[in-house]
N, C-alpha and C positions, 0 to 999 in steps of 0.2 A: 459426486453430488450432481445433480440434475434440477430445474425449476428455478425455484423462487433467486438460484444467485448466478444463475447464466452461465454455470460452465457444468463441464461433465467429468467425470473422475479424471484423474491422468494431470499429466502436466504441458501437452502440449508437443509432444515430441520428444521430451527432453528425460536427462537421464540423472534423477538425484544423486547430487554431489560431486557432478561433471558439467567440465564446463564454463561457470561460471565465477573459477576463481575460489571457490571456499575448500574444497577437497574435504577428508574426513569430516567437518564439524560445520555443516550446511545445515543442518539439523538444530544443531546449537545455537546458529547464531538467529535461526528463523525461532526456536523457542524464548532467546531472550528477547527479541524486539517485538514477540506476542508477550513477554511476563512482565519484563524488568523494564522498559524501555520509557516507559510513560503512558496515558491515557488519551490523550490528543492526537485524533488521527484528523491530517487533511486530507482529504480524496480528492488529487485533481481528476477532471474529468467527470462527478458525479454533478446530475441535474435531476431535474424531478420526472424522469423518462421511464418508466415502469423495466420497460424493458431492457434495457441497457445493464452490462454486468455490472458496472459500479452502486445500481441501486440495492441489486441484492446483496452485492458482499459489506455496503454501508448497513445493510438492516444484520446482519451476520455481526458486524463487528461493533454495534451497537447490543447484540444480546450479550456478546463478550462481555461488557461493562467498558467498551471505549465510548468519549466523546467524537462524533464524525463531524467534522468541518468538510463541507461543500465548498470546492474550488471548482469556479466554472464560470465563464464568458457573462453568465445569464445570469451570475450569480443568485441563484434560487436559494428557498431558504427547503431543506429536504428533510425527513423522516423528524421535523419540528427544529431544527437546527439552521440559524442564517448563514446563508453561502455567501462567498467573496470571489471577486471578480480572479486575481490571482493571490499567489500565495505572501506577497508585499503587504497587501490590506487587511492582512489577521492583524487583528488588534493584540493579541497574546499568544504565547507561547505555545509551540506546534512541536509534539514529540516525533511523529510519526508522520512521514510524506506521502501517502500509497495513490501509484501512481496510474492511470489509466488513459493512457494517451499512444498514440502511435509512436513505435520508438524512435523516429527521425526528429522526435519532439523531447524523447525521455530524458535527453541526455541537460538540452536546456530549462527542464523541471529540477533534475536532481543540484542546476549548478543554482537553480532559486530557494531549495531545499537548506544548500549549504551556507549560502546567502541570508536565512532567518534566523539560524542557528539551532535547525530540528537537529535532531540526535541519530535519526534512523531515515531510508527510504529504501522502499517496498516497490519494486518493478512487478507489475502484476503477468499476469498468466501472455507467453506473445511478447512482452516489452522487453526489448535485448539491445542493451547498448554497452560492450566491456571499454569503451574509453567512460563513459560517463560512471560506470562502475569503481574500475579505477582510481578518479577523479574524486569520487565521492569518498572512498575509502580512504584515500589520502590526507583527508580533510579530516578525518576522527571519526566519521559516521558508522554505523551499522548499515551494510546493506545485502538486499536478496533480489535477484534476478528469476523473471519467469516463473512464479509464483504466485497461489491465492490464499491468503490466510484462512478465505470460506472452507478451502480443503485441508488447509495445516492445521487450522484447529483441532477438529475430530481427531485428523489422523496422530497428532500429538496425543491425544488425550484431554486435551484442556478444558475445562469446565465451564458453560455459560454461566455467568452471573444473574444474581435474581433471586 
């Protein structure tokens, strides 16, 4: 993919289902926390900056049929959804963490993640942290490393809503 969600085919250097902990069934677990997982995505990292990859892949993950919650400093309200400062101030229930932050940062998102009681967090394309992965895992969560759902989708097969 190229444009509207800021990244370009590939995954960044990286070699599915190496790596990162999951071995054969990387695939699986990135299909169930796009199916099964919930509706509620929080994106930290996303603001109203056209440019920035968390804009495009919130508008991507809003065709899906997810709700996007905007986490961000600014908190902005984005693609018609009000953003929260961090992920402490959602008033409700958050299935999904998807994460866009530098990964010297990822690790203390995913322990706020476990902290609200999401169910899943999503390290995006870049974001590599295997102690916070770990960590996260150990806690009951679903998670993926170094990945865009903008590009799992498609390449799953999965269907926009609408």
């Amino acid at each position: 993919m190229n444009g509207t969600d800021g990244h370009q085919e590939g995954r960044g250097g990286g070699v599915p289902g190496q790596g990162h902990g999951f071995g054969d069934d990387e695939d699986e677990t990135v299909r169930r926390i796009l199916t099964a997982t919930g509706d509620t995505w929080a994106v930290v990292g996303l603001s109203g900056n056209e440019r920035r990859a968390a804009y495009g892949v919130a508008r991507t993950l809003q065709r899906y049929g997810k709700r996007v919650v905007p986490v961000h400093p600014k908190a902005e309200t984005v693609h018609g959804e009000r953003g929260y400062a961090s992920l402490a101030e959602i008033p409700f229930p958050v299935d999904v963490v998807d994460v866009f932050v530098n990964s010297d940062l990822a690790g203390g998102v995913a322990d706020e993640a476990v902290a609200i009681g999401a169910r899943a967090v999503w390290f995006q394309l870049g974001v590599i942290d295997e102690a916070a992965y770990e960590r996260t895992r150990a806690a009951g969560l679903e998670m993926v490393m170094d990945r865009c759902p903008a590009i799992e989708i498609p390449r799953l097969g999965l269907p926009e809503s609408g």
